[in-house]
VMD Tcl script that draws the C-alpha trace (Angstrom):
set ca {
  {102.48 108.07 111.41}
  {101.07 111.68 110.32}
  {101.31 112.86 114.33}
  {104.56 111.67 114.18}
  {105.53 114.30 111.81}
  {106.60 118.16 112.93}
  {105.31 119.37 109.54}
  {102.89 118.22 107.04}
  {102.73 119.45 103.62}
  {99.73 119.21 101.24}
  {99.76 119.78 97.92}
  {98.13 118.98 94.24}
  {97.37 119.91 90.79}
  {94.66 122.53 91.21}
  {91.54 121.03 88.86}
  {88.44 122.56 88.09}
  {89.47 125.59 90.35}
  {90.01 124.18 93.65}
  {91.71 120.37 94.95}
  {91.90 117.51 92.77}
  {89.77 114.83 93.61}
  {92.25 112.54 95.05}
  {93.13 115.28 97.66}
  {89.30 116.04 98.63}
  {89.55 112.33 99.43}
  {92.51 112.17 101.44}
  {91.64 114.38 103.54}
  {88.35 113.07 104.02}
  {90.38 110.46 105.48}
  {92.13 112.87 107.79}
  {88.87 114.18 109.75}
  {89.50 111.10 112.27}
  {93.10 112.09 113.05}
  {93.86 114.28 115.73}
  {96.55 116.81 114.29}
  {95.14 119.37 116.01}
  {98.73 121.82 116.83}
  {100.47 120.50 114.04}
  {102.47 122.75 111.63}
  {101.39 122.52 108.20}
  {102.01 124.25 104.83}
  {99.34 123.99 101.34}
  {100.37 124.05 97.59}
  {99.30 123.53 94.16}
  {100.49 124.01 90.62}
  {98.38 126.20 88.29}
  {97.91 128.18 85.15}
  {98.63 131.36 85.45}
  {95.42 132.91 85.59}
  {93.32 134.31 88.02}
  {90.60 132.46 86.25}
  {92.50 129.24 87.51}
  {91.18 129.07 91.28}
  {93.84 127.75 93.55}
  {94.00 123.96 95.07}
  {96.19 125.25 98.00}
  {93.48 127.81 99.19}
  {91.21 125.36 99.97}
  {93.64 122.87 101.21}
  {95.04 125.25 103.39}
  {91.27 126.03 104.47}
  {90.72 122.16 105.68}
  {93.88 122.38 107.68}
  {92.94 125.14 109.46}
  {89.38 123.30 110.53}
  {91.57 120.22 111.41}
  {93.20 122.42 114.24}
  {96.17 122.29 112.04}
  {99.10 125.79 112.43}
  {99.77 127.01 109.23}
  {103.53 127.86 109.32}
  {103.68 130.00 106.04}
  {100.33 130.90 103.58}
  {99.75 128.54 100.77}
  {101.43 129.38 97.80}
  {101.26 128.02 93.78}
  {103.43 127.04 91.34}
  {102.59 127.91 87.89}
  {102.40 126.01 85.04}
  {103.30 126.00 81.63}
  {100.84 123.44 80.13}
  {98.41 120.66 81.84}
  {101.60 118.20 81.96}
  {104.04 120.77 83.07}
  {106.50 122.24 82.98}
  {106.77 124.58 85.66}
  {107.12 127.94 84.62}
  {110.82 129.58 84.84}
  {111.38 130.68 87.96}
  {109.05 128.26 90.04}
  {111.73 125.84 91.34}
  {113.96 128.69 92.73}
  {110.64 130.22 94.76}
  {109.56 126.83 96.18}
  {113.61 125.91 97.26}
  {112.71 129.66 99.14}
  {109.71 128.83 100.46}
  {111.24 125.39 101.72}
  {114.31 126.91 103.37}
  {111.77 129.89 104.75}
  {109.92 126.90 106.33}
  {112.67 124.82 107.52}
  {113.71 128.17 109.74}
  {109.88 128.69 111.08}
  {109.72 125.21 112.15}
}
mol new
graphics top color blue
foreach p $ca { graphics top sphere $p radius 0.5 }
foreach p [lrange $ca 0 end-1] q [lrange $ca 1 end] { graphics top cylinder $p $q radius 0.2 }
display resetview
């Protein structure tokens, strides 16, 4: 179903400075599908630190060695606490980034 799909977007919790461990194994899974040429697009939520590391960067990363065409760079949403919420302002920049996407693709 994934190379059915004109865009696929990643995204997860950044932990321990980089992707969750969920996400490393998803796209473990991914390494035997062919989405080389697809558009794709990486996110995370994190603290607001630059002591937090960043999930998307290294999703974003895997992508690229899939043969995957990043459509916009990977961008974070931060944080207020471990459980959320998102910090003022983060909803507004993602509904951006979506409609920024939606005329790229």
């Amino acid at each position: 179903m994934l190379v059915e799909c004109n865009l696929l977007a990643f995204g997860t919790s950044t932990h321990a400075f980089g992707i969750s461990k969920p996400m490393k194994a998803f796209l473990e899974k991914l390494k035997n599908v062919d989405l080389k040429g697809k558009k794709a697009f990486a996110f995370d939520t994190k603290f607001k630190s630059w002591l937090a590391g960043s999930a998307g960067k290294g999703i974003e990363k895997r992508l690229i060695g899939f043969g995957m065409s990043i459509v916009k760079p990977h961008a974070s949403a931060i944080v207020k606490g471990s459980e959320g919420p998102l910090a003022e302002g983060m909803e507004e920049t993602f509904e951006k980034i979506g409609s920024e996407i939606a005329v790229l693709i």
